[in-house]
TIVO-2410 file (N, C-alpha, C; in nm, 3 decimals):
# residues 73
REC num residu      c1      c2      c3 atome chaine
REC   1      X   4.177   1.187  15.523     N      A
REC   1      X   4.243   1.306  15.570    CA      A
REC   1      X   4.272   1.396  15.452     C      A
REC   2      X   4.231   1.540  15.476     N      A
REC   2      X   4.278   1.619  15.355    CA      A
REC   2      X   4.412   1.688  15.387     C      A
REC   3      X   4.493   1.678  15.306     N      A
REC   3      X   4.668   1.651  15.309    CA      A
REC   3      X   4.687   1.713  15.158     C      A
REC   4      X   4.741   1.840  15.131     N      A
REC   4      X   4.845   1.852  15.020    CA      A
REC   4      X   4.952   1.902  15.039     C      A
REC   5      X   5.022   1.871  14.995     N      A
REC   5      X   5.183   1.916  15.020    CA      A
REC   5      X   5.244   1.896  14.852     C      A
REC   6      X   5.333   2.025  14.867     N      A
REC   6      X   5.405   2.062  14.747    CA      A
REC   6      X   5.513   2.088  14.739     C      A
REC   7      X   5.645   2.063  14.674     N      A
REC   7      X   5.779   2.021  14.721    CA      A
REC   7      X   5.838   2.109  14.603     C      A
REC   8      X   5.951   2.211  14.691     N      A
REC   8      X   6.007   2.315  14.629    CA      A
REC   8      X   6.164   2.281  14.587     C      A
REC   9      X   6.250   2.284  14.504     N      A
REC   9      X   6.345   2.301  14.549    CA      A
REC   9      X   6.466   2.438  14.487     C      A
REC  10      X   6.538   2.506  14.593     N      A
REC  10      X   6.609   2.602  14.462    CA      A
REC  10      X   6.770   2.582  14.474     C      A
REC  11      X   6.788   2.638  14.382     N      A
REC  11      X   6.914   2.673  14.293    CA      A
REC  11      X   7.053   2.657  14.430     C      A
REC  12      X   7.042   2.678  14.519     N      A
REC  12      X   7.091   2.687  14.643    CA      A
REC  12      X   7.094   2.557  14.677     C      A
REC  13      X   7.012   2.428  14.650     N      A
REC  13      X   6.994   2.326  14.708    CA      A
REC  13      X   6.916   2.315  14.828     C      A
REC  14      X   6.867   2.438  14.911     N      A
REC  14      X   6.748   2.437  14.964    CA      A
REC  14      X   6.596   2.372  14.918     C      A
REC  15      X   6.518   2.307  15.011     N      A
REC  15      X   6.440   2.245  14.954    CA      A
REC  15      X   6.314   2.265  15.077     C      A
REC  16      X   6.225   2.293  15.004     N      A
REC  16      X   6.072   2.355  15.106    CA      A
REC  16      X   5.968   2.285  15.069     C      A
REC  17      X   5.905   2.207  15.146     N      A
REC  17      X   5.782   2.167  15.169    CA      A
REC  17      X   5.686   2.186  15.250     C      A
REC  18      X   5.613   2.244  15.135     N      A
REC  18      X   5.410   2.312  15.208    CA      A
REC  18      X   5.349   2.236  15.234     C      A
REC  19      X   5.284   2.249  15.367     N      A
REC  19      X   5.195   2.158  15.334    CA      A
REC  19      X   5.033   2.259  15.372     C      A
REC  20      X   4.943   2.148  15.359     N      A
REC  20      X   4.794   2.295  15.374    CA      A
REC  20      X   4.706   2.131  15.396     C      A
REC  21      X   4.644   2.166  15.497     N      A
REC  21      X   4.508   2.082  15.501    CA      A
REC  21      X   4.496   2.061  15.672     C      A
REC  22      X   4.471   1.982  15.681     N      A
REC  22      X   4.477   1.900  15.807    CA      A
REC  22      X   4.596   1.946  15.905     C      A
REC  23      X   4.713   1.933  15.811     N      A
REC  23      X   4.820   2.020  15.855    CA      A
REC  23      X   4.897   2.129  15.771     C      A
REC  24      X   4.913   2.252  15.853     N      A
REC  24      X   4.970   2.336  15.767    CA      A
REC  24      X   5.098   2.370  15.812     C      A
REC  25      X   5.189   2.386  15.718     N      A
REC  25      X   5.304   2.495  15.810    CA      A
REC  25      X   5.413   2.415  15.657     C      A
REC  26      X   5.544   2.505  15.692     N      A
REC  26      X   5.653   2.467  15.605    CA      A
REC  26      X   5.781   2.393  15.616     C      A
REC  27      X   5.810   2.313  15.553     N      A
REC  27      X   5.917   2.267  15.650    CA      A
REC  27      X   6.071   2.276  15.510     C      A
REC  28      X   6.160   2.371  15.605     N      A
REC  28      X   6.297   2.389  15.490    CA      A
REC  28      X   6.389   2.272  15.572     C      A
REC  29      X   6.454   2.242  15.439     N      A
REC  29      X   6.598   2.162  15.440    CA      A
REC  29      X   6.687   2.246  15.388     C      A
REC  30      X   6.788   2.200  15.458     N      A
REC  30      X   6.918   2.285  15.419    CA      A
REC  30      X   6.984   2.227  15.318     C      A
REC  31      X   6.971   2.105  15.281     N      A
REC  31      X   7.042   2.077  15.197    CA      A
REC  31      X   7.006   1.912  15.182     C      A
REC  32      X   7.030   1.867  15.074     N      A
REC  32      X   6.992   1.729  15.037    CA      A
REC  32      X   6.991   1.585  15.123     C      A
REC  33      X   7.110   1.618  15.194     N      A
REC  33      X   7.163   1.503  15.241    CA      A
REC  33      X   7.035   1.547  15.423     C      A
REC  34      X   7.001   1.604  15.448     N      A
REC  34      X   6.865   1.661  15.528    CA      A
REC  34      X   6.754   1.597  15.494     C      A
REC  35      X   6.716   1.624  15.393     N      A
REC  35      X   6.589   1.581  15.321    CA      A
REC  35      X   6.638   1.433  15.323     C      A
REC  36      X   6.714   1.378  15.288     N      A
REC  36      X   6.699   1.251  15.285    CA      A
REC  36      X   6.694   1.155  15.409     C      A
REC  37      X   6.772   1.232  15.524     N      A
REC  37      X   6.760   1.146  15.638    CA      A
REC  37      X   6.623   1.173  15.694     C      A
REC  38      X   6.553   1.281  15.677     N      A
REC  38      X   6.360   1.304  15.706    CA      A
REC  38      X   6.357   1.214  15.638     C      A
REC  39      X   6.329   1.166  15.496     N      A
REC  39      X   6.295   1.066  15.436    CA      A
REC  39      X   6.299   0.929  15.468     C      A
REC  40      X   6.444   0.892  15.521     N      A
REC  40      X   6.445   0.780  15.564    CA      A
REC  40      X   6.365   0.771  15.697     C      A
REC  41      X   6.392   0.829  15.805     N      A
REC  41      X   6.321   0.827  15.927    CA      A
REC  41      X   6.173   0.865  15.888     C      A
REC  42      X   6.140   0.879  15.803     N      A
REC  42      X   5.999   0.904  15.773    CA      A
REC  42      X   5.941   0.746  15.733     C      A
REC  43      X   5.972   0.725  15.592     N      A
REC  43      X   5.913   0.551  15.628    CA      A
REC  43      X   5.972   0.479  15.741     C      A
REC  44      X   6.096   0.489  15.801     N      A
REC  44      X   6.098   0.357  15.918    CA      A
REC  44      X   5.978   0.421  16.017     C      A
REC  45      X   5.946   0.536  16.069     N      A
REC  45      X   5.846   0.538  16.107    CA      A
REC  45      X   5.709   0.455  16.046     C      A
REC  46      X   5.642   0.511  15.954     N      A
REC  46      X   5.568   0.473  15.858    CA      A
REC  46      X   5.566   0.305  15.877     C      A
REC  47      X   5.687   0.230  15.892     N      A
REC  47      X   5.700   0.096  15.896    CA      A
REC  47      X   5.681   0.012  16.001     C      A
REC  48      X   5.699   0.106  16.154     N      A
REC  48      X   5.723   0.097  16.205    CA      A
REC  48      X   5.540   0.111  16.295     C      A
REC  49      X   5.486   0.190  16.235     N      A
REC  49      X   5.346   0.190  16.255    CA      A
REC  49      X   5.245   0.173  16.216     C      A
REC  50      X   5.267   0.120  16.078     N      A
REC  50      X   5.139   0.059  16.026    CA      A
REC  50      X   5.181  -0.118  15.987     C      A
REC  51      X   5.323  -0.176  16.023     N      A
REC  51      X   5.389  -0.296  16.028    CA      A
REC  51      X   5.356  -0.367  15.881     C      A
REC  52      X   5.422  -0.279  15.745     N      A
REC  52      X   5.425  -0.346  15.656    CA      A
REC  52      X   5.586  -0.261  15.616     C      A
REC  53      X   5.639  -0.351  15.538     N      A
REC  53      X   5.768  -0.295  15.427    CA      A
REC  53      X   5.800  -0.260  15.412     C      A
REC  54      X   5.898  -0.105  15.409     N      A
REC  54      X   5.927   0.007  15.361    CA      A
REC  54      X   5.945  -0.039  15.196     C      A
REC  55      X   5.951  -0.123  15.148     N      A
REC  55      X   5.951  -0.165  14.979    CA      A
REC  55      X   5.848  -0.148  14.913     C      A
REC  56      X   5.720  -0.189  15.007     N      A
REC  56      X   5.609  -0.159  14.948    CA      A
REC  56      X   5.548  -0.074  14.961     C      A
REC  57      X   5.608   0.047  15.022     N      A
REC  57      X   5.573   0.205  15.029    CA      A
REC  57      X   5.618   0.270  14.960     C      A
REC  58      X   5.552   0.344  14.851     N      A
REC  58      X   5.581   0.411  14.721    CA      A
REC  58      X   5.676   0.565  14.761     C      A
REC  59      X   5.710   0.596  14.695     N      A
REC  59      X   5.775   0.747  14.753    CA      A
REC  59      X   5.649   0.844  14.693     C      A
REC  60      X   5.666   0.972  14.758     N      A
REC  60      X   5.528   1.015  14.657    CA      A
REC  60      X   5.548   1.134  14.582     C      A
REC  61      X   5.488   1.092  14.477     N      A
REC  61      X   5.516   1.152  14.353    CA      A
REC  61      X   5.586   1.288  14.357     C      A
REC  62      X   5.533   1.385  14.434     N      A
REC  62      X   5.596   1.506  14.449    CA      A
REC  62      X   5.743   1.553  14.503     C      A
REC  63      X   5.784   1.419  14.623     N      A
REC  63      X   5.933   1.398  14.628    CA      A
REC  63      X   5.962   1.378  14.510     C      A
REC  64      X   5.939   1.266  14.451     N      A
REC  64      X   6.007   1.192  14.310    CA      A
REC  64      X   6.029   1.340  14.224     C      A
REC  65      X   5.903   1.388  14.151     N      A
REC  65      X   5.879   1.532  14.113    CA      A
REC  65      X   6.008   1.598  14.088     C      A
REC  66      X   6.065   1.642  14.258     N      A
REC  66      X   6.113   1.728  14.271    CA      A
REC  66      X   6.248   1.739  14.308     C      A
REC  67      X   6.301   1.607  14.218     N      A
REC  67      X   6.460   1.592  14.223    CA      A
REC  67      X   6.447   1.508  14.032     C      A
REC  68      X   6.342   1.517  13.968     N      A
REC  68      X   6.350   1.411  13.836    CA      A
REC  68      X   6.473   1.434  13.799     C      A
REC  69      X   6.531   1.582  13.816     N      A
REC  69      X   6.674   1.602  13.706    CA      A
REC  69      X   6.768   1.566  13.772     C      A
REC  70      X   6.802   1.473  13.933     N      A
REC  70      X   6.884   1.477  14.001    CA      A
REC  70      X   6.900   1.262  14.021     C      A
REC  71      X   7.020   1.248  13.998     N      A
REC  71      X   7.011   1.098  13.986    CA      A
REC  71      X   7.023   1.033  14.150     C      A
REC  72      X   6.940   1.096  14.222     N      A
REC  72      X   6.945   1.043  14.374    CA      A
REC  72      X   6.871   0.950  14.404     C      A
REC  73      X   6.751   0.867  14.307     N      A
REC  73      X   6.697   0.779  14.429    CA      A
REC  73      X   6.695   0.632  14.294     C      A
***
């Protein structure tokens, strides 16, 4: 599947993710504690449908990316 997505975040604590390929469109968070519950409900999905670990599902790089200066994960 061709999939890129690129993870914004500003000064506001707003946080935007592009995505372009297969699927396009944008998706804003209002604020951190947002993004993180997508996140979580994103691998228990993820876990939930391909029936392996959420431990052994990496976060991906561009989340990681786009908090490095922020001591959240």
């Amino acid at each position: 599947m061709n999939l890129e997505f690129e993870v914004y975040q500003f000064d506001d604590h707003h946080i935007y993710v592009v995505l372009q390929g297969q699927v396009n469109g944008l998706i804003h968070f209002a604020n951190h504690n947002a993004f993180e519950l997508f996140m979580r409900r994103y691998f228990d999905f993820i876990e939930d449908y391909e029936g392996h670990i959420l431990i052994e599902t990496p976060i991906p790089e561009p989340f990681i990316d786009a908090f490095e200066d922020r001591d959240m994960f």
